[in-house]
C-alpha positions in Angstrom: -10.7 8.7 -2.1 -13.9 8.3 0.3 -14.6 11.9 0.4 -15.1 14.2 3.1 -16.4 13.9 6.5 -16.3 12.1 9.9 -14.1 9.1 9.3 -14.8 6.0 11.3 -12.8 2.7 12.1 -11.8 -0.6 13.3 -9.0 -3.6 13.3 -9.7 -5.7 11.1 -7.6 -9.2 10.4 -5.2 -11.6 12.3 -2.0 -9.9 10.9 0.9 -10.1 13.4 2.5 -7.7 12.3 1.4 -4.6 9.8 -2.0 -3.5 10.6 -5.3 -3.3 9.2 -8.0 -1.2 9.5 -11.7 -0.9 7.8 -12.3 2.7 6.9 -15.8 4.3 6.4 -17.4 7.3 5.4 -20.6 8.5 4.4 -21.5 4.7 3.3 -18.2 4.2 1.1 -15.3 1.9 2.3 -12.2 1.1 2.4 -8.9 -0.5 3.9 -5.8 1.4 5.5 -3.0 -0.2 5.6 -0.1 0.3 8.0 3.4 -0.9 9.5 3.8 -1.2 13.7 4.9 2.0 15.4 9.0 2.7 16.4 11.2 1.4 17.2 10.3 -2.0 15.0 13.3 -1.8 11.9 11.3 -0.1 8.8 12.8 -2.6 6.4 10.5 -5.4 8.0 7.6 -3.5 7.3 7.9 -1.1 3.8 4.5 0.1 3.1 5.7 1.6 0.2 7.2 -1.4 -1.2 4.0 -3.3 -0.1 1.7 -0.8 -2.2 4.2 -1.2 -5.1 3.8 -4.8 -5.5 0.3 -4.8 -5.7 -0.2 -1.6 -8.4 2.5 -3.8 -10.3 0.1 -7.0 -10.1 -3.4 -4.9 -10.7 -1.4 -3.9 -14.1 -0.9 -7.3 -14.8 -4.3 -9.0 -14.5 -4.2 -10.3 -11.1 -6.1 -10.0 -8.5 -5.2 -7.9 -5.8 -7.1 -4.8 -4.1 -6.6 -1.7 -6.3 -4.5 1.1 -4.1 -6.4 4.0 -3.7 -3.6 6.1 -2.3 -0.1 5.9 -0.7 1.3 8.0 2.0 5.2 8.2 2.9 4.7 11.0 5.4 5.0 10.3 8.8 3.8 12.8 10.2 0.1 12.1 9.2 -0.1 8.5 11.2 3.2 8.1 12.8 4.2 5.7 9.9 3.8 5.4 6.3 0.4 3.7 5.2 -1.7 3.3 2.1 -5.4 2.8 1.2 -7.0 0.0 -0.6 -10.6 -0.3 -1.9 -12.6 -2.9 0.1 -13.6 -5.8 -1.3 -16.9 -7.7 -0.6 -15.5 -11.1 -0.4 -14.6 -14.1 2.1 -11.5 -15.8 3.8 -12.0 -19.8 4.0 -10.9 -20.9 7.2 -13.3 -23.7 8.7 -15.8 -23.6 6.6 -16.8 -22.1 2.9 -19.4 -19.4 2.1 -22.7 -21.8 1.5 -22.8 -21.0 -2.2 -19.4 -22.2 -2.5 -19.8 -25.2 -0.4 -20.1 -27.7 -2.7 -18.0 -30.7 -3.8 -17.8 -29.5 -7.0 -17.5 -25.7 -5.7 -14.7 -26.7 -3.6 -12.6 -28.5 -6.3 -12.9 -25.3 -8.1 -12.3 -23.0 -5.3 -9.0 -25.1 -4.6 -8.3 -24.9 -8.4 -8.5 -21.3 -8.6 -6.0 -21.0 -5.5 -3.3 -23.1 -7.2 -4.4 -21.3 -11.0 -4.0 -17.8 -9.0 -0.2 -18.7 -7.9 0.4 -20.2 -11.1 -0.5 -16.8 -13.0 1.4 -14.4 -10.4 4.5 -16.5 -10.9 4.4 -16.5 -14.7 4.0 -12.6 -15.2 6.0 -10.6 -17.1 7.9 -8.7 -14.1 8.6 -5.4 -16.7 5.3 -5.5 -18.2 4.1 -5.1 -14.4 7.2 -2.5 -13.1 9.1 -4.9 -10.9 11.7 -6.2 -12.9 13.7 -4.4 -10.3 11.9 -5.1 -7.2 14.7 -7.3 -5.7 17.4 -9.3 -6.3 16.3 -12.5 -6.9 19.9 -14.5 -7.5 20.5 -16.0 -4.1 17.5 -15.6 -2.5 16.9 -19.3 -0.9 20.6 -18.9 0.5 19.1 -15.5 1.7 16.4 -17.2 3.1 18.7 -19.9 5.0 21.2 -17.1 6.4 18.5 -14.5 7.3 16.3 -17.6 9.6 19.3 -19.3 11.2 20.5 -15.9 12.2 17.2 -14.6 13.2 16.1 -17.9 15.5 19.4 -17.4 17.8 17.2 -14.0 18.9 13.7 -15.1 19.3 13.7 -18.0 21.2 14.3 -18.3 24.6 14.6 -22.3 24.8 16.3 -25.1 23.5 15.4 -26.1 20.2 18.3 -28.5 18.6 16.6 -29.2 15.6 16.6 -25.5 14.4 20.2 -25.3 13.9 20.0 -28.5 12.5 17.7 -28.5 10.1 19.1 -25.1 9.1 22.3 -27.0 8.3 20.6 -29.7 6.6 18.7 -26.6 3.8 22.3 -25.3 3.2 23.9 -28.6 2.5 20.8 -29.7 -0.1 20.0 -26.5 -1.6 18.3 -26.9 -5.1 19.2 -25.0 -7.9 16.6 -22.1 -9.0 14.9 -22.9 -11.9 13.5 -19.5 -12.6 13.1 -16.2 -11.2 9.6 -15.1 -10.4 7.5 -12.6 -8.0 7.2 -14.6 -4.5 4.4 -13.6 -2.3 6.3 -15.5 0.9 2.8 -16.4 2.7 0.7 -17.4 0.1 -2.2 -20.0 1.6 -5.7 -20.1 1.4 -6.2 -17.8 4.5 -4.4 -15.0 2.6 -7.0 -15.0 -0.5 -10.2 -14.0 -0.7 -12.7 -15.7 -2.8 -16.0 -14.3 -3.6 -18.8 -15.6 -1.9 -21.0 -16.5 -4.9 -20.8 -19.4 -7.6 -18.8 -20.3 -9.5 -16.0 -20.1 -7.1 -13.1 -17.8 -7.9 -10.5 -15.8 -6.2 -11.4 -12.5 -5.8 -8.0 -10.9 -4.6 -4.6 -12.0 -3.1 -3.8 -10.7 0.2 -1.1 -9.5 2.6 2.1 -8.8 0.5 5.0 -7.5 3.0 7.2 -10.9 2.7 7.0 -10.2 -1.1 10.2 -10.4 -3.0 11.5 -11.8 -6.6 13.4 -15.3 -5.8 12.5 -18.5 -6.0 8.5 -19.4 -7.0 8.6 -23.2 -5.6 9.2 -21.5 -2.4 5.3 -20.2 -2.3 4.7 -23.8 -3.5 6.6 -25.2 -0.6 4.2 -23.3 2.1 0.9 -24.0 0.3 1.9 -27.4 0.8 3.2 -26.6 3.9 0.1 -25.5 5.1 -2.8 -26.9 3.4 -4.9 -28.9 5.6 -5.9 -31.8 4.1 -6.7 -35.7 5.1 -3.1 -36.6 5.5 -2.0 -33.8 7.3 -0.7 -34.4 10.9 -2.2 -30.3 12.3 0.8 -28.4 13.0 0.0 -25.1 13.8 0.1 -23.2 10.6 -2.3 -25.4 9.1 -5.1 -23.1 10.0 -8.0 -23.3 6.9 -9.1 -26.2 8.1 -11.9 -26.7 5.8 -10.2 -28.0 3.1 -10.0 -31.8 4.7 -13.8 -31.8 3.3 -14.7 -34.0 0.0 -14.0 -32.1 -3.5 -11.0 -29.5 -2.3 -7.9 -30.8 -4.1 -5.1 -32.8 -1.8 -1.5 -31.8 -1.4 0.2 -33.9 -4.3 -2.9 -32.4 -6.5 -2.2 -29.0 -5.6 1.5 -29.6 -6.6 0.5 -31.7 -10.0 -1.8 -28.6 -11.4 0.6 -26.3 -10.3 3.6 -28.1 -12.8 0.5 -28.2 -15.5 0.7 -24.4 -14.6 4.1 -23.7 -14.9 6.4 -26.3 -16.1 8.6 -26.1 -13.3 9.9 -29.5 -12.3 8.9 -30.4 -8.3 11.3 -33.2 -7.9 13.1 -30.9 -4.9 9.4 -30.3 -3.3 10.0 -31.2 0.0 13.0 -29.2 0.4 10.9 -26.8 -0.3 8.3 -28.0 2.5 11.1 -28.3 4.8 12.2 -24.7 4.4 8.8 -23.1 4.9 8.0 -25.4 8.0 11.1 -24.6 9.1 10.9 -20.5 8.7 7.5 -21.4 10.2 8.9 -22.6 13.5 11.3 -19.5 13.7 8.3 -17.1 13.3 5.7 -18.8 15.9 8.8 -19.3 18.1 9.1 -15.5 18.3 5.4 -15.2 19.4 5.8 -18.0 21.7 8.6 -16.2 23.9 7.0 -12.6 23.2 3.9 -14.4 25.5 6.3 -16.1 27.8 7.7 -12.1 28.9 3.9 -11.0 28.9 4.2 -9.2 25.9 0.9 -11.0 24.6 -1.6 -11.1 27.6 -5.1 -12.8 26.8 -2.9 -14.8 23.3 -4.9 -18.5 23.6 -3.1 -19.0 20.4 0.9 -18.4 21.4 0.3 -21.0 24.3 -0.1 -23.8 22.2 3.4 -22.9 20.7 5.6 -24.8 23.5 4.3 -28.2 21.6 3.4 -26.4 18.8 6.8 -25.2 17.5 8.9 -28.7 18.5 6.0 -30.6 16.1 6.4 -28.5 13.0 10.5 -29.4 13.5 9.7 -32.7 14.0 7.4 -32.6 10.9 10.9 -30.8 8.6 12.6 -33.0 10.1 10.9 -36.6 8.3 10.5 -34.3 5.2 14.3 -34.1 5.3 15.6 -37.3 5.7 
């Protein structure tokens, strides 16, 4: 806990959905974790199941923030929350802590990234309590039903290519190879590295789209949405700072990831089309919730008209 006494806060993070908050009290912090209020479907936003998957992973060896405390009771915030310690660390977006901000820092920061997914995806899933955290037969046709259904309610316009590409997953989908933990939004701007040499990861972030399925999936969006010198800037390439000299490319990313594994990436960019894909169904939803006025002062979901039909257009040449 952080003891007793007045207890101030604030909003920290970009999350769209469950919300963060910096906790503080008599000098010690910490981080409170919670889902939106009703009438949003609990399912989408378990902060039990959220807090589970990270005690699993602390017991494990990987970095994630250690839960202080979980609490189901409503009737305390209005929702379930839990409390995680703070960490003294970084996000990389444009630019890396100076320490860090090296050619040969960055190679290792980008290293550590890929090492970091490698390790969560080879754990042993009852040495960590989540053997039975999911069902992980089925999931990418899970993943193709849930998104084609869910796009026919979010957008508001026409987007062909949706249904299309959609059709295009189903018809090619690869075999699983193995079953692992999947994170579901695993890029750079999830993990936080520490801000000192030599560069390292110091915890992995944001785990409500976790579930046990398919592992190249979190390899298709890191791909997805690394930024690097070929990319083309769709909108969920966001950590622009790794176009600089020394962070590993896409296809580097992907080989040290099979050194990691030894999973086979010959089906990558199904992968790749699938995450851009879920991508556009997501940033679609934002886009019309700021086209009712639901998001007044958003710069970000205006960019979304052109936004959304490039990341289609981008699945789209993956696919062919």
């Amino acid at each position: 806990g952080i003891g007793i006494g007045p207890l101030s806060w604030q909003r920290i993070g970009d999350g769209q959905s469950n919300i963060t908050y910096l906790i503080e009290r008599g000098g010690r912090r910490a981080v409170l974790r919670r889902g939106p209020r009703p009438p949003l479907p609990r399912s989408t936003h378990d902060m039990m199941r959220e807090a589970r998957v990270q005690q699993g992973l602390g017991r494990v060896g990987v970095s994630v923030p250690k839960i202080l405390a979980v609490c189901a009771d409503e009737s305390v915030l209005g929702v379930p929350f839990y409390v995680m310690e703070h960490l003294d660390g970084e996000i990389i977006l444009d630019r890396a802590p100076a320490a860090i901000d090296t050619p040969h820092e960055r190679r290792a920061t980008s290293e550590a990234l890929v090492d970091t997914l490698a390790e969560m995806h080879n754990i042993d899933l009852e040495a960590a309590g989540l053997a039975d955290f999911g069902k992980p037969e089925g999931y990418l046709e899970r993943q193709v039903k849930t998104f084609t259904a869910l796009a026919s309610q979010v957008s508001q316009r026409s987007l062909p290519l949706v249904a299309e590409i959609g059709q295009w997953l189903d018809a090619h989908r690869p075999d699983t190879q193995r079953a692992a933990l999947v994170h579901g939004d695993y890029r750079l701007g999830n993990v936080m590295v520490h801000r000192d040499a030599p560069a390292r990861v110091a915890a992995v972030l944001d785990w409500e789209m976790a579930a046990l399925g398919d592992p190249l999936a979190d390899l298709g969006y890191l791909v997805a949405s690394y930024y690097d010198q070929t990319s083309q800037g769709t909108a969920i390439e966001i950590s622009t700072a790794t176009a600089r000299d020394g962070y590993l490319t896409r296809d580097e990313i992907a080989t040290r990831y099979v050194a990691g594994t030894g999973l086979s990436i010959d089906d990558l960019p199904w992968y790749q089309t699938l995450a851009l894909w879920k991508s556009s169904v997501f940033l679609e939803a934002i886009y019309t919730r700021w086209r009712r006025g639901e998001r007044p002062g958003d710069a970000f979901a205006p960019t979304l008209e052109d936004g959304v039909p490039q990341i289609l257009e981008v699945a789209r040449a993956l696919g062919r």
